[in-house]
N, C-alpha and C positions, 0 to 999 in steps of 0.2 A: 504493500500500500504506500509505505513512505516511496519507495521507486519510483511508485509511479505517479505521485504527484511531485518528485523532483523532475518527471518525464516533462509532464505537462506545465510544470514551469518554466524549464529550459525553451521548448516547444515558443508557448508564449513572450519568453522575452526573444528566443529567435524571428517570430513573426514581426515585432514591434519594431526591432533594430532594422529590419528589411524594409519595413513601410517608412518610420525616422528618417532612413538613408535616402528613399526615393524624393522626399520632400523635402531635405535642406542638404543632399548633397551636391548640387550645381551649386549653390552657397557658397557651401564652406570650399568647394575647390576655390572658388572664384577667392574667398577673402584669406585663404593661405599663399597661393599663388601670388598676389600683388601686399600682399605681407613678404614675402622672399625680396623680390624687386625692392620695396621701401625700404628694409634694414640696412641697405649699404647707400642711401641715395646721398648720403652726403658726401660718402668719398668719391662717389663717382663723380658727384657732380664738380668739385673740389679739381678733378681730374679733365675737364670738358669745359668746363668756363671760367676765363681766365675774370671776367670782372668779382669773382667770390672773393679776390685779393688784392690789395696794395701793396704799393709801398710804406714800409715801414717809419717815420718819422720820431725825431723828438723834439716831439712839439705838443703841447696840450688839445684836448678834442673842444670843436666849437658847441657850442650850448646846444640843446634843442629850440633857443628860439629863432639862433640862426637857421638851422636847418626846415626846419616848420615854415620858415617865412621866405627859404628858396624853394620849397617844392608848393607853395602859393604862387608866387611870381610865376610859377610855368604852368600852374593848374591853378587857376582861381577857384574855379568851383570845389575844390578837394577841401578835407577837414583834416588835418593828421591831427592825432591826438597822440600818439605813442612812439617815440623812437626807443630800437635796441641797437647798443653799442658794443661792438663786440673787442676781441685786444687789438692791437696794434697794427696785425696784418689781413684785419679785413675789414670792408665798408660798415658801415651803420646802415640800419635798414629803417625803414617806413612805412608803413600800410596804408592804403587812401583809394577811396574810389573814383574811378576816371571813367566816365560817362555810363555808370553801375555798373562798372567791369573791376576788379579787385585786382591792384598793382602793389609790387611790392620796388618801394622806391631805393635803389643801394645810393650812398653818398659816401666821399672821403669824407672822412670825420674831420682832419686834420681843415682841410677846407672847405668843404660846406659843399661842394661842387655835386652833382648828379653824374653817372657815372653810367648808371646802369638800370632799365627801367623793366619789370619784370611781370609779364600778362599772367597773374595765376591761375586764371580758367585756361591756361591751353599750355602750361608747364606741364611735362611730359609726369613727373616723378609727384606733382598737385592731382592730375587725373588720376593716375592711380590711386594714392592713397582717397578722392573722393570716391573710386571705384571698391576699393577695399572696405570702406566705411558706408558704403551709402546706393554701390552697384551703379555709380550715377543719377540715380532718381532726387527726387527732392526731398532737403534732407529728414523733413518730419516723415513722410514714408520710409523711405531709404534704411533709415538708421533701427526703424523696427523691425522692418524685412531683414537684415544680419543681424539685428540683436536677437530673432524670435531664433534666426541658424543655428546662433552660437547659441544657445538656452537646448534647442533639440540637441545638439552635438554634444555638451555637457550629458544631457541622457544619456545619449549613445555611447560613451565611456564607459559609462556604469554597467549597461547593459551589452558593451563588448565582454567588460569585465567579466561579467556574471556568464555569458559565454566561452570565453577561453575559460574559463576555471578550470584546473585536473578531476578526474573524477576518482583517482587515485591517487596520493602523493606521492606514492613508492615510484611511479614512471613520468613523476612530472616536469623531468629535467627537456623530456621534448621538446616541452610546450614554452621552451625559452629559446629556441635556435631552428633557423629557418635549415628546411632539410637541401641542402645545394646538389646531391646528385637524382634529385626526383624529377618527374616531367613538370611543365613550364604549369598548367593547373595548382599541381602542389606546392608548386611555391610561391607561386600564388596566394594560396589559400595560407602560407605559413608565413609570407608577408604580411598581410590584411589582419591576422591575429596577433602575431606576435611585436610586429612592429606598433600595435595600437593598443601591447598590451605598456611597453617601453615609455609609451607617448603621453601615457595618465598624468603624470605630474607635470611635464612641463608645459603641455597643453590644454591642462586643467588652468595652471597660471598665466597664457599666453590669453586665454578665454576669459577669465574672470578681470585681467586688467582689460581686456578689450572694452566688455561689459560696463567698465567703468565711465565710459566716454558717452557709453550711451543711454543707460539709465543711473537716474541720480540716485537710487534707492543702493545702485549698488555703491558707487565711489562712496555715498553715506556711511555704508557699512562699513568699509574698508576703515574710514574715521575710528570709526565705533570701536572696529577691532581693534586698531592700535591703543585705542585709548583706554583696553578694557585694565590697566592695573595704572594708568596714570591719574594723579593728585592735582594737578596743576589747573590752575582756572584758566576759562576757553579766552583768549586773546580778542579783546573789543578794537575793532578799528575808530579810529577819533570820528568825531560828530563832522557833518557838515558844515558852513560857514555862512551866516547868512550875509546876501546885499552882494556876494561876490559868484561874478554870472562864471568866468573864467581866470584860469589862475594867469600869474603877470609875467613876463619875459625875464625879470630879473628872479623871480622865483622858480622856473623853470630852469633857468641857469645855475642858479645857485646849488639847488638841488642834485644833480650832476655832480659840481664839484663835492658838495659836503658827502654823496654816498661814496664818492673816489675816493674821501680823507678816511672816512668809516672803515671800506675795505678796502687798499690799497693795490693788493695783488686780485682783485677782482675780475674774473676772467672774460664774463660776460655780465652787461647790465644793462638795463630798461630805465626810460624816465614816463611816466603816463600822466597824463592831462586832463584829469577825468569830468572838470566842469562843473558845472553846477554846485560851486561853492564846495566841494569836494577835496579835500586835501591829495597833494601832488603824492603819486605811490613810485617808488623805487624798488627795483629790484636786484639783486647783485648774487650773478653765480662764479663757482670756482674758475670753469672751464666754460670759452664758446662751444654754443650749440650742443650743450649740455645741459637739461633742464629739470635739475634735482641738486638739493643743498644750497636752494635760493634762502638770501636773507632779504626782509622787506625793511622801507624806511617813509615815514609820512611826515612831509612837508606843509608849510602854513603854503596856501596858494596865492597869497599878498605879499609875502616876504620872503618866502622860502625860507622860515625859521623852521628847525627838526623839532617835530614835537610827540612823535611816537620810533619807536625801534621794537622791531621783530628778527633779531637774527635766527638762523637756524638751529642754533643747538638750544634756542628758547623757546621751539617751537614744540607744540606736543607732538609724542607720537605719532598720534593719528593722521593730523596734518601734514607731516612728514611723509609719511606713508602712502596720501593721496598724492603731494606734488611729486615722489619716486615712481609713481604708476608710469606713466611714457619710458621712463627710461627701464622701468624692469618688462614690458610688454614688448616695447621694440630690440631687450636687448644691451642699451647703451650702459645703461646702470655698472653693467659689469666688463664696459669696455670689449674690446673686438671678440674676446672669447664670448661673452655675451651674446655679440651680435651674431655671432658664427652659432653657437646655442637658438638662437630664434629662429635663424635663414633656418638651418637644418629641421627646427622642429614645424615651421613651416611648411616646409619643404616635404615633410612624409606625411603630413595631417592633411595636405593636397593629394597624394596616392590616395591614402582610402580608400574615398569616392570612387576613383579609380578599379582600384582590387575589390573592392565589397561589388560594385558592378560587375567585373569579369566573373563573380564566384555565383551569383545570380546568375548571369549569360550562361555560364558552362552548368551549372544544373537543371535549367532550362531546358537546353538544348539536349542534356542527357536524357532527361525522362522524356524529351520528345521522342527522341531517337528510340526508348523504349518499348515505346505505346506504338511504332512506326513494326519495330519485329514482331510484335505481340502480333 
């Protein structure tokens, strides 16, 4: 009796994982596959376009009011609100819409100059990742259609799981090594299990930061969890400012310099503009294009007096936890072994779809072949 209601559990979690697979497996190929491609897009890119660099100078970088007020002069209509400043050898960037099309402005820092003007709807390594995130559709659709993937595909773990299981432990050293002198079927079939039985943890993480990006319930969580044994009280950003519609050029400058004096060796950093009587927010990371181990800093937007500090090691877990998401999903977190870690895991979480099709096709066609002798 217990047999055979383990029969017909197997049974049933075999049916589900087949029906799961046929519904979000063009999916998840599609969001693994252009996952592989994004995890190196920076060196590539780094490798193909010489404006990502300058020349080196010593010389101080210009304010953000200079720069705000040369990508006006060519774009009257544009609002920039945010420059990031990156080290020494490469531009500072800008984001602005130019006739509701999304550019990303490069400028020498050192001179204020434009350099390099960047279309991101039609950036080869921007349509991917809108493709990886969102299939290109718009993104309030989009981003449910891969989120609902990745949520069946987390099932489908479970319930590979609960399929490869041994049914005996004494001969389960099998069911860890694909058999290499079997026909192309079986190995097949010992790719599809075993490679996905390999794949549980790092693309259970690869999935749950994905997750993050696209329901808040879960980045929430992530909070949550980090914060399940911390003490420290949640970090209030200062009030708004009344009478003052935008912050002033001399406080936008200012701010700049006073986060350089803060963190000196600061690899990467932001100055944001955020209006509406809003105090000026800064951000300063170790490393360009590295975006985890940010420390924040808030500026008066009249004076650019400092009037709050959040560095990073004062930050709670939680929080922590959520700004390392990008960099532990894509990878970066842990530098090139990392990203070498994602491409790869990427990289077989795209088979799959693949091998779980082939193992359907070739039993298919076996029991046709069957019913054809009969």
């Amino acid at each position: 009796m217990i047999k055979k209601t383990k029969h017909s559990l197997k049974n049933f979690v075999r049916i589900a994982h087949l029906w799961l697979g046929f519904s979000s497996g063009i999916i998840v190929f599609i969001i693994a596959i252009t996952g592989c491609i994004f995890v190196f897009q920076d060196e590539i890119k780094d490798n193909i376009y010489d404006w990502r660099f300058i020349e080196p100078q010593e010389k101080i970088f210009v304010g953000p009011a200079t720069i705000f007020d040369t990508i006006k002069k060519k774009h009257p209509n544009s609002k920039p609100t945010m420059v990031v400043y990156h080290n020494k050898t490469r531009p500072a960037v800008v984001e602005i819409q130019i006739d509701n099309t999304p550019f990303n402005i490069h400028l020498n820092p050192f001179t204020g100059k434009i350099i390099h003007e960047q279309n991101l709807e039609t950036d080869f390594f921007l349509v991917v990742e809108r493709l990886h995130r969102f299939l290109l559709l718009p993104e309030k659709i989009g981003k449910q259609v891969t989120g609902i993937a990745t949520l069946i595909f987390m099932v489908m773990l479970i319930s590979g799981l609960i399929l490869w299981w041994p049914k005996k432990l004494k001969g389960a050293a099998k069911h860890f090594k694909i058999k290499m002198n079997a026909k192309w079927r079986r190995k097949n079939y010992d790719w599809h299990r075993i490679i996905g039985f390999y794949l549980i943890l790092p693309s259970t993480v690869i999935a749950i930061t994905g997750l993050a990006f696209t329901y808040e319930w879960v980045n929430e969580g992530l909070f949550k969890i980090g914060n399940i044994t911390n003490n420290k009280p949640t970090f209030k950003e200062p009030s708004s400012f009344k009478n003052i519609k935008s912050a002033s050029d001399i406080a936008l400058d200012t701010s700049l310099i006073e986060t350089q004096n803060l963190i000196p060796e600061s690899g990467m950093l932001f100055v944001w503009n955020r209006g509406n009587g809003e105090p000026i927010v800064t951000g300063s990371y170790p490393d360009a294009l590295e975006f985890d181990h940010q420390s924040n800093f808030y500026f008066h937007p009249e004076n650019g007096r400092l009037i709050a500090t959040q560095y990073y090691n004062d930050k709670s877990p939680g929080t922590r936890l959520q700004e390392m998401n990008y960099g532990i999903h894509t990878g970066q977190y842990l530098n090139l072994f990392g990203k070498i870690m994602a491409f790869l895991t990427s990289l077989f979480i795209a088979s799959l779809p693949v091998t779980g099709t082939l193992i359907w096709w070739g039993r298919k066609r076996k029991n046709k072949n069957k019913k054809i002798s009969y």
